[in-house]
Steps between C-alpha positions, in 0.01 A plus 500: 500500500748404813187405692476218236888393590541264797746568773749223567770391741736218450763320731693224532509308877893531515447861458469777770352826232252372215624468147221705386297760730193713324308438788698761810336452821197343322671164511460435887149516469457292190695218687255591771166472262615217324503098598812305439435455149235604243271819424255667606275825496411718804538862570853621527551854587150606453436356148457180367778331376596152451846343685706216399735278622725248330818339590712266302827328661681764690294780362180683537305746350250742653300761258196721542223660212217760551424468105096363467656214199759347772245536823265289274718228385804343659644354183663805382630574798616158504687497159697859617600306865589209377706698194704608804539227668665333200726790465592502860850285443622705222394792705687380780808381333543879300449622872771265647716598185471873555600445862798284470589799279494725734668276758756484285574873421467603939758203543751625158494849656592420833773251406616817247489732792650259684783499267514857466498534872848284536705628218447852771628316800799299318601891458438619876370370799123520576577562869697782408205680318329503854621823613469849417411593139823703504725222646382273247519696163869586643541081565347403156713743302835419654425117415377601152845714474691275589322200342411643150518185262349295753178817521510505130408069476269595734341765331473302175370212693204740641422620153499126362246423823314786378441364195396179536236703762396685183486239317280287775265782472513539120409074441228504821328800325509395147368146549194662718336552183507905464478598131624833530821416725653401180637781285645421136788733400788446284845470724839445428582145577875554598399797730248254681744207512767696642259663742516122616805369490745792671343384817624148460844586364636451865331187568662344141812650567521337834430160279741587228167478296648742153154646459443706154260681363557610128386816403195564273284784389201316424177548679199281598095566616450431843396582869809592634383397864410158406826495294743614769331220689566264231818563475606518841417159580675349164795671667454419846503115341757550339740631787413203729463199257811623271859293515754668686775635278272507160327742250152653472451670211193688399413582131217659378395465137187571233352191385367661204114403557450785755662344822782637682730164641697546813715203541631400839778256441691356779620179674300443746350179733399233236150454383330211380304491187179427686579814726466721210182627605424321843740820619282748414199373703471664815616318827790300248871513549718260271656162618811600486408823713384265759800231548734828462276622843501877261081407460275769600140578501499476166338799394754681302426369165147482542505877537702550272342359241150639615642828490589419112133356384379795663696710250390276215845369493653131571764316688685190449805281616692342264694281712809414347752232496664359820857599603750264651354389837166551393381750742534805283377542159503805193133604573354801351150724574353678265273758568314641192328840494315671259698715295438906448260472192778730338746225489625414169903369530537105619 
């Protein structure tokens, strides 16, 4: 049976490592046995097989049969070449996608650890660490001593740098397509929020953001991975794109058709109508994001609400209306969960 399967390779011109490699070290000497272009049958590793060559644009495809059906007649092997060549851009693209993925997770961690890193040395000097073991653990604790609310911010910074890490590697493995890295369990949603937001309290305190969270005892069906995720980055947005001296308020209710509703309202950067969605793609930061110079990669929201689909769940902005000056407006996110099946009061 894999006799009758042909071996192919695939890659693109711009590309150093094939898109597609069946073929090992057997793809040297098919380049070798082959012409430029086109098919042919001769004996290839002691047997007869027949070798073909086709290249459209910026891509080419190489493949090789031993079956008796293929070795007789280059049309089939034709139609399965040519079936890859056509492929080859979406191929390539998913490749290129998959990449820039991962290009983006190495460069998130290091700017985390970065991060991480300096809240350490605002606290001591890193020249100071240089010497002995002893000398230092005596230097670092005399600074932390006498320094205590400054090493506490720090150490709540540190925590909120190791959760966005977590939550870095909680999006990048979700979205790589792994069934089983999601697990469904019913949580507490106020447990999971505030899992969140005590890690940001400092950062809205220093903004005279009033953040609150009002208490509830209902439960929703979800990964809590993907979740925590979620939720981080509707935070995180939250802290940098929220109005100095103003409320967030986060209320969490049944909507009575098997959804569990956590509202995000705040006042936060004005959005357009026409931005309602157009945030949520990846790569997108609002307009007003961008003249404020607060724009970032844009990726935020697009998480966030991937994390949610992923969940069967949804997320929205309702932007709301304008507030003198027009840069801030009431906006609200609402993130809606599947409710614990046992759910029965609205």
């Amino acid at each position: 049976m894999l006799e009758q399967i042909s071996k192919i390779a695939l890659w693109s011109h711009e590309r150093a490592e094939p898109l597609i490699d069946q073929l090992g070290t057997d793809l040297a000497l098919c380049k070798k046995e082959l012409p430029s272009a086109g098919t042919k049958v001769t004996n290839f590793r002691g047997r007869k097989a027949r070798l073909v060559r086709y290249s459209e644009g910026i891509y080419t495809a190489v493949a090789f049969s031993f079956d008796a059906d293929k070795v007789r007649s280059r049309k089939i092997m034709d139609i399965e070449v040519r079936t890859v060549i056509a492929a080859a851009p979406l191929i390539d693209t998913s490749a290129k996608r998959a990449e820039q993925r991962t290009k983006r997770l190495i460069h998130n961690l290091k700017s985390i650890t970065a991060k991480t890193s300096q809240e350490i040395f605002y606290l001591v000097k890193q020249d100071a660490l240089m010497g002995s073991p002893k000398e230092a653990l005596d230097y670092v604790a005399e600074e932390v001593k006498d320094n205590s609310r400054d090493t506490a911010k720090a150490l709540m910074e540190i925590l909120k740098h190791q959760l966005a890490q977590k939550a870095e590697y909680s999006a990048f493995e979700k979205l790589s397509g792994k069934i089983d890295s999601t697990k469904m369990e019913v949580h507490d949603v106020h447990r999971v929020l505030m899992n969140v937001f005590y890690l940001f309290f400092g950062e809205f305190l220093d903004r005279k953001i009033k953040a609150r969270v009002e208490p509830t005892r209902l439960q929703a069906l979800f990964d809590y991975e993907s979740i925590h995720a979620c939720i981080y980055y509707l935070v995180e947005n939250a802290a940098k794109y929220a109005m100095r001296n103003s409320y967030l308020n986060v209320t969490t209710s049944y909507d009575g058709n098997g959804f569990i509703d956590i509202r995000f309202e705040m006042e936060s950067l004005s959005i357009s109508n026409d931005e309602e969605e157009a945030i949520f793609e990846e790569g997108v930061s609002g307009r007003r994001a961008h003249s404020e110079g607060l724009n970032g990669a844009g990726l935020g929201l697009y998480l966030a609400r991937a994390m949610a689909r992923l969940n069967g769940g949804t997320l929205h902005l309702h932007p709301g209306r304008q507030l003198i000056g027009g840069i801030y407006s009431r906006n609200s996110f609402v993130l809606s969960l599947r409710a614990d099946p046992s759910t029965r009061v609205v």
